[in-house]
N, C-alpha and C positions, 0 to 999 in steps of 0.2 A: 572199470565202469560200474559204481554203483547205482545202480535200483532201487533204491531204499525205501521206496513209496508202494511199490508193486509185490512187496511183499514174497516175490520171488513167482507168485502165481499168477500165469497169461489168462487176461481174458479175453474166455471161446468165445467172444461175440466180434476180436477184432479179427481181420480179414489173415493175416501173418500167422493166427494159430494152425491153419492150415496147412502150413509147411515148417512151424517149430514141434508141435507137438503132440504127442503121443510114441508109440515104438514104433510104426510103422516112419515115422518121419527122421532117425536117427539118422540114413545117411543126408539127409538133408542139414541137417543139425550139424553133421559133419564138415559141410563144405561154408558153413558158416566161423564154425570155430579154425578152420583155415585162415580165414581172415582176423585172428584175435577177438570176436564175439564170445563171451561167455554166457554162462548161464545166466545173470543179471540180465543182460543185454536182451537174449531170448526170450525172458519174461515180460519183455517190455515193447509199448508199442513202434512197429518199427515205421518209424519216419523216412521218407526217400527225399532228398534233396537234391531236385536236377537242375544242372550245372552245365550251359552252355560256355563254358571257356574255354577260347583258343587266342591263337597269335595272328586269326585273320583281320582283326580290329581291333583297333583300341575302346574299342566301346566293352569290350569282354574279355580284355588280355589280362585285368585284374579278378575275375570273380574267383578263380582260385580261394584267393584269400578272402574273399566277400564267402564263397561258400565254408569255407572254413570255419567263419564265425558262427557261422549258422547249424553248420555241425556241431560245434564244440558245446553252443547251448542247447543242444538237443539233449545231448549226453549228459551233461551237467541237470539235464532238467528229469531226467528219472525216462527219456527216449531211447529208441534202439536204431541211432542215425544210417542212412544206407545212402552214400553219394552216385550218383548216376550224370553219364555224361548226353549232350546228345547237342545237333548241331546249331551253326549260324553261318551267314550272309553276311559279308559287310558291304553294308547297300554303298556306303560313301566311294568304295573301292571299285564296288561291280559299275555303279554309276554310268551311262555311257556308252556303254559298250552290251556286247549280248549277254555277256555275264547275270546281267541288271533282272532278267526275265526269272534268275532263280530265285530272289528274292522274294515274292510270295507264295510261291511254293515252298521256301524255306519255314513262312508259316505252318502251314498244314502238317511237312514232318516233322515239323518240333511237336506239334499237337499228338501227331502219330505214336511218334518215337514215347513220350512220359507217357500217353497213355497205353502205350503198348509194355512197358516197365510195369506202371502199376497195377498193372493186370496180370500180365506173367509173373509177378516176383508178390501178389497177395500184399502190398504195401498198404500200411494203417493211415497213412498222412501223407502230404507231401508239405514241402516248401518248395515252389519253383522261383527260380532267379531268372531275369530277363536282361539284359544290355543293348545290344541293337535292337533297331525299329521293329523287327518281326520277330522276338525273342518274346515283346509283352504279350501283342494278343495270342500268341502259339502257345504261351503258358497257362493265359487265363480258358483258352479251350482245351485245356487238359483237362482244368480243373471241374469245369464245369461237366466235361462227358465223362471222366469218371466220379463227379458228385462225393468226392474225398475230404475228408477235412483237411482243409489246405491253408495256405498263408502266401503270397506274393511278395517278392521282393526283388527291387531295382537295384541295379549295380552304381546306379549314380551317373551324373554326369561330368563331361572335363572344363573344367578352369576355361576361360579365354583367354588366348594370347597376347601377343602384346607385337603392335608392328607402328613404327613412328610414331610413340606414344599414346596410341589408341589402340583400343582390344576388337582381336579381330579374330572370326571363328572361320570354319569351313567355309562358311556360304561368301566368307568376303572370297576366298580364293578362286571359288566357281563363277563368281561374278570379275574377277579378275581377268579369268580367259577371255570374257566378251572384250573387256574392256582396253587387254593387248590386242586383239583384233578389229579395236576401235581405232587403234593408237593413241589411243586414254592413257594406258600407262605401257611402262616398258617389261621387257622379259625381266631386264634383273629386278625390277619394284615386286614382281608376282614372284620371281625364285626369292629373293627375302620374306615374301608374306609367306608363300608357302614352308619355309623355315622355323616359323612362328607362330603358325596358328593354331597346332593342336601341340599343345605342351605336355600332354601327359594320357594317363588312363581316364576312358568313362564316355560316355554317350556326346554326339553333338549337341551344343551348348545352349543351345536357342532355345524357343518351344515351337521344336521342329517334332519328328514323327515319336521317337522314342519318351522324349521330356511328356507330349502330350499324354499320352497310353500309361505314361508312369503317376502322374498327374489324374488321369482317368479310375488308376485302381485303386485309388483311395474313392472315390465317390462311387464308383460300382460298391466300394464294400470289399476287395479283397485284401486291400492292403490296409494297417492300420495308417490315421492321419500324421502327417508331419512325415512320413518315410519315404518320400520318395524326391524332396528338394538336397539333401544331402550331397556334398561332392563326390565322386568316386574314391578320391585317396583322402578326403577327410577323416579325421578318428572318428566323426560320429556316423560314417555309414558303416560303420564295424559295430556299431553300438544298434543303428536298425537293421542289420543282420541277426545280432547276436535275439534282441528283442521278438525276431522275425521266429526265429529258433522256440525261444521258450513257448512265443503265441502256438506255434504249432501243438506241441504236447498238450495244450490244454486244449486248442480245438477236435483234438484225438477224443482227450478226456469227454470233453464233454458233446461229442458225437455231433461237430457244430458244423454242416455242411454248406457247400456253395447255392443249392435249394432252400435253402434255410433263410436266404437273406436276401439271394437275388430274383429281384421282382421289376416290374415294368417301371417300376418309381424308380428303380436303383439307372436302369439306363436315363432316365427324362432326367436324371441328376448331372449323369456324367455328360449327357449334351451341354445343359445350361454350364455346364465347365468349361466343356471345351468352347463354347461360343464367346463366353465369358474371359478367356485365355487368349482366343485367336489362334488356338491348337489347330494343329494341320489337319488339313482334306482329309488323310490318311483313316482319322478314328474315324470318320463314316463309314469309312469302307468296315473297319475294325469292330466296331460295335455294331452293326449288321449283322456280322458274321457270330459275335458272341450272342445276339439276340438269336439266330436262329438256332446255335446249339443247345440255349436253354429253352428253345421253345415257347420264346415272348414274343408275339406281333410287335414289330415295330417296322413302320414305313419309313423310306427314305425322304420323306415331305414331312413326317414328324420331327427332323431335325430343321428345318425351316421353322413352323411353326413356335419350336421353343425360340430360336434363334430373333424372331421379333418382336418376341417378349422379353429377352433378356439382354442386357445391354455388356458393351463391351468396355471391360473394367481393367485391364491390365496390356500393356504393350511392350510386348517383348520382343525378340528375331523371331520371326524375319520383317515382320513390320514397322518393330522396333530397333533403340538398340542395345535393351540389356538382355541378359540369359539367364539360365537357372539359379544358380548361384547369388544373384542380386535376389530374387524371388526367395531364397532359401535366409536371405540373412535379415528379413522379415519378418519372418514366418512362417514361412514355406506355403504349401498351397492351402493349407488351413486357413489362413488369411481372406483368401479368396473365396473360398466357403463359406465364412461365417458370413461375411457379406451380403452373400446370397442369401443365406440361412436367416440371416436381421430381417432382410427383404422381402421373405415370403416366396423366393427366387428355387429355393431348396422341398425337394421334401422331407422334411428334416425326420419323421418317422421311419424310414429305412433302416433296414436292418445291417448293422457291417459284420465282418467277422470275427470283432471282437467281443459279440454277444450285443454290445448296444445300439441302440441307434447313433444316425447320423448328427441329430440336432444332439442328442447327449454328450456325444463326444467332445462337441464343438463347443458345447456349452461347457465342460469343463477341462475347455481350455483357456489359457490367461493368453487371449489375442488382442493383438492392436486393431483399432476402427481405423480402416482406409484412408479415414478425413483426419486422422491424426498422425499420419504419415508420412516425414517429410520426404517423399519420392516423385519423379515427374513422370514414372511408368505405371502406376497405379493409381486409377481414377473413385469415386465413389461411386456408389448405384444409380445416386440423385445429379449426379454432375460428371456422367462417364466421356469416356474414350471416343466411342459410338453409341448413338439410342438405340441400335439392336447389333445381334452379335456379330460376331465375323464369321460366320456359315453363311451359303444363301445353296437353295437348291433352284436347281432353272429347269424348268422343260420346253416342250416346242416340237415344231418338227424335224428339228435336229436329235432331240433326246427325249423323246416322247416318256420313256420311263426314267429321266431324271440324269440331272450330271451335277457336279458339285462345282464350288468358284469358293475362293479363301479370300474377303475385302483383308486387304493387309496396311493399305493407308487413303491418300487421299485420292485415288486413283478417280479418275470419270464410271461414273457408273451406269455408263451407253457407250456400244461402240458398235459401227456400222462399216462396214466395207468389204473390198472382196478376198473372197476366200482365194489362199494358196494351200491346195492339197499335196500332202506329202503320203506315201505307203506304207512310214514305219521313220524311226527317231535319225538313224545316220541321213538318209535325206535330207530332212529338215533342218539339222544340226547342219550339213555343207553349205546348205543355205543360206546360213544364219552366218556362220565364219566367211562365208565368200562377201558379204557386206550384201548380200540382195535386199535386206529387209527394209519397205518401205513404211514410216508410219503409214496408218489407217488398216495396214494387213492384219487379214483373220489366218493364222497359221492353223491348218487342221493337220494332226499328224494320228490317224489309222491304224488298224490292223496291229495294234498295241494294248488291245482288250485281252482279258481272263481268258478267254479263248484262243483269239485270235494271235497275241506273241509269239504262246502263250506266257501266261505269269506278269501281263498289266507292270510293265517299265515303270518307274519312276524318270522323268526326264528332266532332272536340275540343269543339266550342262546346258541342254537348250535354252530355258528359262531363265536362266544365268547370264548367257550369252547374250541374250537379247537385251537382259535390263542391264549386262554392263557395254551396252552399246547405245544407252541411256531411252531405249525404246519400252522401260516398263510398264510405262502410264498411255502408249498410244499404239500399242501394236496387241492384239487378241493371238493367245493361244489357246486352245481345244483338242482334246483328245479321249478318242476310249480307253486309253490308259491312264499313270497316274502322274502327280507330279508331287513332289518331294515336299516335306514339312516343312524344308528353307526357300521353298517358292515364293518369288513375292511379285505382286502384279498380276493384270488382267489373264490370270492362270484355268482352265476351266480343267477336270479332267471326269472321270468316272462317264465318263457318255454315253446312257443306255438305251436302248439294245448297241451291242457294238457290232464293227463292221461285219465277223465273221459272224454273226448270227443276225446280218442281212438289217442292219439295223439302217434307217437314215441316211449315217454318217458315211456309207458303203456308198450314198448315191450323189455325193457333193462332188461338183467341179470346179474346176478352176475356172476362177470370176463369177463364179453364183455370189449374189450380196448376202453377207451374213448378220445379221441384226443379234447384236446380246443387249438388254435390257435388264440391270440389275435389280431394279427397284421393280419390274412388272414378272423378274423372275422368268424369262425367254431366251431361249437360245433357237434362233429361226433359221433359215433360210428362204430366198425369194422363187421357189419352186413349188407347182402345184400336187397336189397329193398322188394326181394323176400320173403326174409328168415323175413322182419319185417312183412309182413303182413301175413304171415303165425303165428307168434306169437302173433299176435293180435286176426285172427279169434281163434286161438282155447283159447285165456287168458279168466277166467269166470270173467264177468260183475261185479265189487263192489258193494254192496245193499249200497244203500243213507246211509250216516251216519243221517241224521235227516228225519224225515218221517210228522212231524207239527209243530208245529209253525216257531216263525221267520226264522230261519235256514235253514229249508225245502224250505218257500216262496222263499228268495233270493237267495238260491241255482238254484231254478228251475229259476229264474230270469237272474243270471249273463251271459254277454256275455265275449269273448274271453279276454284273459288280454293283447292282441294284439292293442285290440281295445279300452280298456282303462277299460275293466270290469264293463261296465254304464249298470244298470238296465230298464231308463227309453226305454219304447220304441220307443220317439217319437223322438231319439237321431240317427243321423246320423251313417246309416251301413257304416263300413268301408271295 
């Protein structure tokens, strides 16, 4: 492992001279050279590369070799690479079931876990890798609470399958379920789809939760552009790995930290992305959460406001029907940027990680104009998808502090009827498979909040259920939970205050009229202000569903999903 730039002398200013050297550090030095580190290596900035790969997902059963690459250019670049492992969630797996609740909480200790590494082990840099949905923002709140010179990179995403000559991903399979319950199709049509639908390693295919966040970190600024369209087993995401690798060493070098670039402009960016995208509910909650670790106001009604100003340019899954991959042989999301950026749509002054701005980047690159591209999933600025994005934030007296809705196509943007309350997702789910659901029904399903799960569900299988029972366009679902990036249809979720912190939604009954109003932005009920809090005091208190271990902790932990549902405390009240 040659050094050859470092001259063989550490500099005392990076955080790693603290346990290479001097004499008092030798048996430290020792337990390094256990591991084949040499003297080169200890003179050199040590980069830590954390590396969520397991065999729980295919969205992370490759990063092995994705972190590999990334090692090897660390080494190659005059770095002192240090792999570190730490965990994931496979949301697609947990899905459904109570598993589903560990999933954002697997946020937090992926944030835990790196920053508890580069803390304990004096690490110079990182490069974190992400794969499932909760893999991105866990990394990028690494990066930002230890304020490291870092680098992000995505693991990619998988190919779509192929089922009676049309490609078909997860979300067709979850919609599948409804749809055998419909007697729409048969078991054996869904055991061949499910045969067929994930062919290989890398993230779900759409611009569902992970595509989005991966999509996101180039317009935040952590990721350089064009890195995150890439397939998972493509040659060229071994190539932005290995790229990901070398950007690190010089952001060591040149002390280029996540303070350095991320600013309140850099999130107003990555909104007009995601609305622009049709990116899932999910980055509100995500970007929240990363606003309050680096301590930037940002309101959950500032995601509205960008959202109708910027129009919706791109239609992929779930609204659509192509995936990343069709996005990436374009251009990838640089494409979708420069757009914006023509548009005046970008701040193109933003700083990224690779020392420049946003607009310079964009500017040199040799991208194609929207209107010069012969696609029927990408629209221009001036003749888009929709005139504004696909976010809406609603409030009311059902969500007085805000709940989110993802427009995904041509869905009615009113819907009025009566509420069916459910106390948490298996109910609503027996519901939903017993055939009960009648169009005009508002499904509210509870006690699925940050708190109250706790760890806020994602609920595809219901949502699934329902549109493959062809009820997407005339039946409302609503929840203090979440619901999944391949969610499509009148989907509401993040519903704040939730139930167990006595919000509203804690006071709805069966047959109160529920009023959603997209365009005036309201999610109501026909209950007076008077009459809710009378059904609040007398409603009896839910006993915790977990009372120790992890569940209990980050229950008692999570704050509002308003405010992004961040555990740390040292993270910005919103």
């Amino acid at each position: 492992m040659s050094k050859e730039t470092m001259g063989g002398e550490k500099d005392p200013e990076l955080p790693s001279s603290e346990v290479t050297e001097g004499v008092e550090r030798a048996p430290h030095r020792a337990m390094f050279r256990a591991m084949g580190y040499d003297d080169d290596d200890l003179s050199a900035p040590m980069i830590g590369v954390a590396n969520p790969a397991a065999d729980i997902t295919p969205c992370n059963v490759h990063l092995d070799d994705v972190a590999q690459s990334a090692y090897d250019a660390v080494d190659e670049t005059d770095g002192m690479p240090i792999e570190f492992g730490t965990i994931t969630i496979s949301d697609a797996i947990s899905m459904g079931t109570e598993g589903m609740k560990a999933s954002l909480t697997s946020r937090e200790i992926i944030a835990d876990s790196v920053e508890l590494v580069a803390f304990g082990e004096h690490m110079d840099g990182l490069v974190t890798i992400g794969g499932c949905d909760k893999n991105m923002p866990g990394m990028m709140m690494a990066m930002i609470r230890t304020d490291l010179p870092s680098v992000f990179l995505y693991g990619g995403s998988i190919m779509p399958g192929e089922h009676e000559g049309r490609e078909v991903t997860i979300q067709n399979v979850f919609e599948g379920v409804g749809a055998v319950a419909e007697g729409e199709m048969s078991e054996e049509e869904l055991d061949e789809m499910e045969r067929h639908a994930c062919p290989g390693a890398g993230s779900c295919g759409g611009m569902f939760t992970a595509n989005t966040m991966a999509s996101l970190s180039e317009a935040l600024g952590f990721a350089p552009l064009g890195s995150a369209s890439a397939p998972a087993e493509a040659d060229e995401r071994y190539e932005v790995a290995r790229e990901a690798g070398e950007l690190a060493v010089e952001v060591v070098r040149e002390r280029r930290r996540p303070s350095d670039y991320l600013t309140k402009e850099s999130f107003e960016n990555a909104i007009a992305l995601q609305v622009a995208i049709g990116g899932s509910t999910n980055a509100v909650l995500h970007l929240l959460a990363l606003a309050a670790e680096a301590d930037i106001d940002l309101d959950i009604e500032e995601f509205d406001e960008i959202s109708r100003k910027t129009p919706k340019i791109a239609d992929l899954q779930p609204g659509g029907e192509k995936v990343m991959n069709d996005l990436h042989e374009v251009g990838g999301v640089p494409v979708v940027l420069n757009a914006l950026h023509e548009a005046g749509l970008l701040h193109s002054d933003a700083l990224t990680v690779t020392g420049n701005t946003i607009g310079e980047e964009l500017d040199a690159m040799d991208l194609p104009s929207l209107d010069d591209l012969d696609v029927d999933y990408l629209y221009s600025v001036d003749d888009p998808k929709n005139e504004q994005g696909a976010i809406r934030i609603l409030t009311g007296n059902l969500a007085p502090d805000g709940a989110v809705l993802k427009v995904t196509g041509e869905e009615d943007l009113r819907h009025e009827g009566p509420a069916r309350v459910f106390e948490n997702e298996e109910e609503a789910m027996k519901y939903v498979q017993e055939g009960h659901v009648e169009a005009g029904d508002a499904i509210c399903i509870r006690n699925e909040g940050p708190q109250g799960g706790p760890g806020m569900r994602e609920m595809l299988g219901v949502t699934s259920a329902v549109a493959g029972q062809g009820h997407a366009e005339d039946v409302a679902l609503f929840t203090d939970g979440r619901f999944s990036g391949a969610t499509r249809g009148f989907s509401i979720g993040h519903v704040a205050p939730e139930a167990a912190a006595d919000g509203p939604i804690a006071a709805l009954e069966d047959g109160d009229i529920v009023t959603i109003d997209v365009e005036e932005r309201t999610l109501a009920f026909d209950v007076s202000d008077e009459e809710i809090e009378r059904r609040l005091d007398e409603r009896e208190e839910p006993e915790p569903n977990y009372t120790n271990g992890v569940m209990a902790k980050y229950g008692r932990l999570f704050g509002s999903a308003a405010n992004g549902a961040v555990t740390n405390p040292g993270a910005k009240e919103q």
